[in-house]
C-alpha positions, -999 to 999 in steps of 0.1 A, spaced: 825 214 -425 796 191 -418 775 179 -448 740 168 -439 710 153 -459 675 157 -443 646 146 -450 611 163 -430 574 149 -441 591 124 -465 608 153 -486 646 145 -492 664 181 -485 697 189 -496 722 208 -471 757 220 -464 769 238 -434 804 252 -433 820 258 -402 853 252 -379 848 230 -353 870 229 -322 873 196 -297 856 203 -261 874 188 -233 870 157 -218 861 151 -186 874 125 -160 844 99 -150 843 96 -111 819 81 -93 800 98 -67 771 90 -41 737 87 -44 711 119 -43 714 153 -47 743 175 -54 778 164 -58 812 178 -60 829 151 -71 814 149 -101 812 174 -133 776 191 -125 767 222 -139 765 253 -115 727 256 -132 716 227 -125 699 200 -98 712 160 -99 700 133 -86 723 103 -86 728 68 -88 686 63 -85 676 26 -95 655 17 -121 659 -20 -125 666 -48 -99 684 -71 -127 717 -59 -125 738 -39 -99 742 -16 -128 710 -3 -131 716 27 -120 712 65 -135 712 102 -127 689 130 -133 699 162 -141 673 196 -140 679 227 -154 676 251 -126 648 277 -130 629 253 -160 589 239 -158 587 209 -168 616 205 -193 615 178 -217 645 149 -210 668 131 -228 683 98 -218 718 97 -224 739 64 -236 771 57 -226 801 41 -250 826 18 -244 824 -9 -271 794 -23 -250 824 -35 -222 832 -7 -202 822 30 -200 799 47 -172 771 71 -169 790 92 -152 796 131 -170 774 124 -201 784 144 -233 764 175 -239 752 180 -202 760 217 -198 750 224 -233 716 208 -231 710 219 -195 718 257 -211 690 252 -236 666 241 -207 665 202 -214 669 179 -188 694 145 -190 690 105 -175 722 93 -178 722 54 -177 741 28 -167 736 -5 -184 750 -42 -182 782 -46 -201 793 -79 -218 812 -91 -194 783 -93 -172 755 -104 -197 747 -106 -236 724 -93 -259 695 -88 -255 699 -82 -216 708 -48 -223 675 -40 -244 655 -52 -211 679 -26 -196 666 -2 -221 633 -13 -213 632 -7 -177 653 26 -181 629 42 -202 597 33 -183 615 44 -152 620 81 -164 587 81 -179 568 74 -147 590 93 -128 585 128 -147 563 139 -121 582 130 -91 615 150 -106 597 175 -120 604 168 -155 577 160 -187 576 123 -187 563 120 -223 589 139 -240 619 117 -241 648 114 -267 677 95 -265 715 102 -273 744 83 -270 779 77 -290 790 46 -302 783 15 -283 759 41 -268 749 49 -303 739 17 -310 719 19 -282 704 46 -290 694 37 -326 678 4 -307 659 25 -282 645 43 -308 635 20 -333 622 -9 -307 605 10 -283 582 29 -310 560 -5 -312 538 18 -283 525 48 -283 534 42 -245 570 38 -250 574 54 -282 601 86 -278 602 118 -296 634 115 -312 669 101 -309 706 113 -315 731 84 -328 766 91 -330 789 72 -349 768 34 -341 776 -1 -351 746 -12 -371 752 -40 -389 780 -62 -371 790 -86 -401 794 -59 -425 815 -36 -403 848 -50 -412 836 -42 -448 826 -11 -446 861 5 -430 880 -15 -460 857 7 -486 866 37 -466 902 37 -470 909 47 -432 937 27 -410 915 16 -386 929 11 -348 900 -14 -333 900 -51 -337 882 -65 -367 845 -69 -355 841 -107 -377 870 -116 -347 862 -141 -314 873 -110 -294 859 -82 -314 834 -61 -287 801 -66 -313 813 -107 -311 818 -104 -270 785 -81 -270 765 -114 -285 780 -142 -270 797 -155 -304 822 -148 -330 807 -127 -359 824 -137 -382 809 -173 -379 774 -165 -369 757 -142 -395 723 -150 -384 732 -144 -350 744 -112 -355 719 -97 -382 692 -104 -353 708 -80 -328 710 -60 -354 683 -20 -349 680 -31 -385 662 -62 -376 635 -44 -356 628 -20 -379 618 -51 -404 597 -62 -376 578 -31 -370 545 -28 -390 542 -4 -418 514 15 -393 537 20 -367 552 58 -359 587 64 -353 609 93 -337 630 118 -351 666 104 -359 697 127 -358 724 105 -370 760 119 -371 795 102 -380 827 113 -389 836 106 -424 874 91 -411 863 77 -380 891 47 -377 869 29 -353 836 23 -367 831 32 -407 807 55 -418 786 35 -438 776 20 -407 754 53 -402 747 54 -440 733 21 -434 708 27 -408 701 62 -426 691 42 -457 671 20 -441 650 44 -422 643 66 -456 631 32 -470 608 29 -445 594 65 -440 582 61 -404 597 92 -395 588 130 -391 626 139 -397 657 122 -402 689 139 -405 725 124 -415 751 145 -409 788 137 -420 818 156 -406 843 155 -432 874 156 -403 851 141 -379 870 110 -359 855 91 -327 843 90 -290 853 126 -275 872 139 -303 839 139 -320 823 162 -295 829 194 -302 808 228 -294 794 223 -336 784 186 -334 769 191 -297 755 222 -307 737 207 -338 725 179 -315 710 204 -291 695 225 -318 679 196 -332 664 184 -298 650 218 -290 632 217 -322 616 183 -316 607 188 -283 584 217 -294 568 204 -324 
């Protein structure tokens, strides 16, 4: 069962899907070299990659892969953001490739610098230079360069939430929507927010010198408030003007996610309605819903796909 609240034009809408939701499998992350096609990796059979192309100099990690769907004009791309508590992870095998390339949309998946190379913000530069990179490049991939969503889980939803929200200051580099899945927010209320949930959590407190959001920033959490309410997507969006346009959010967590606490979502949820800058923003809660790959099943991916598909042809 997945309960969602939407809202479209400003109108708050109601709505409850039932369904059964079974967990996809999860792929091994290999790397592979660069251009073209490659076995070693999970491609799908209908579709063109293009790997490990660079789209930064900062970092050796600016890296990411293209994939087309075979047979498609000028699809419409989304930029896909890997987790891994902002430490590890790769952009190898991105969740929702196959189903995304199926519905004719391509994928960028990214690869970004973790903490243990740099600190917030360097990864928003990363962002930055990522997103200009694949829309300048539409042309040369054969892909439209100015419809562009982002999607990413965790750490990656975080990301995601950030690409969204600071990139919308342009119409330039503003995209047409983004997915969040199950994102840290709002670091120093984290630890709160699992206690109200009643779920054993199995992370390390995030207010902790070794927490991944205290590594992420350079500092412990729990002593720097200020420090971490500024890396905050929440902080942005107080910095954007009241003029200023934002994408379509999809934001979806799972209500006993032992990692990261739902309210997390609920809080960036809230503070987008306050705002009203967007067309559409959907929250969707999956009452059994937990984290990272046992999150992605064929109903969560397929509601992020179906939602995608919509935006791209408004």
């Amino acid at each position: 069962m997945l309960g969602a609240v939407t809202v479209k034009n400003n109108l708050l809408i109601p709505i409850l899907l039932i369904v059964t939701c079974f967990c996809t499998q999860a792929f091994a992350q290999q790397p592979g070299p660069a251009g073209g096609r490659n076995s070693e990796r999970v491609v799908p059979d209908n579709a063109v990659a293009y790997l490990d192309l660079r789209y930064a100099n900062v970092s050796e990690r600016n890296l990411l892969d293209i994939y087309l769907p075979e047979g498609v004009n000028n699809p419409p791309i989304v930029v896909y953001l890997h987790g891994g508590g902002f430490r590890a992870g790769d952009k190898a095998n991105p969740a929702g490739l196959q189903e995304l390339i199926d519905a004719g949309i391509a994928m960028a998946s990214i690869n970004y610098q973790l903490s243990g190379q740099a600190v917030w913000p360097a990864q928003l530069e990363d962002l930055q230079n990522a997103f200009a990179f694949v829309r300048e490049k539409g042309a040369d991939y054969g892909y439209d360069g100015n419809r562009v969503a982002s999607f990413g889980g965790s750490a990656g939803g975080y990301l995601s939430a950030m690409a969204g929200i600071a990139l919308s200051d342009s119409e330039e580099t503003r995209l047409t929507a983004s997915v969040v899945w199950f994102p840290p927010i709002d670091f120093s209320n984290m630890d709160a927010d699992m206690e109200l949930t009643g779920v054993e959590r199995n992370s390390q407190p995030a207010a902790e010198a070794e927490s991944a959001e205290s590594l992420f920033i350079g500092a412990t959490i729990g002593e720097n408030p200020e420090l971490a309410a500024q890396a905050s997507p929440l902080a942005y969006l107080d910095r954007l003007s009241e003029e200023t346009e934002l994408p379509s959010f999809l934001i979806m967590h799972g209500a006993i996610d032992p990692v990261i606490a739902r309210g997390q979502s609920g809080r960036l949820f809230s503070a987008l309605l306050a705002r009203r800058g967007a067309k559409t923003i959907e929250y969707v809660l999956a009452p059994d819903g937990v984290h990272a790959r046992g999150f992605s099943t064929p109903v969560t991916v397929g509601r992020m796909v179906d939602f995608l598909s919509y935006q791209f042809d408004q």
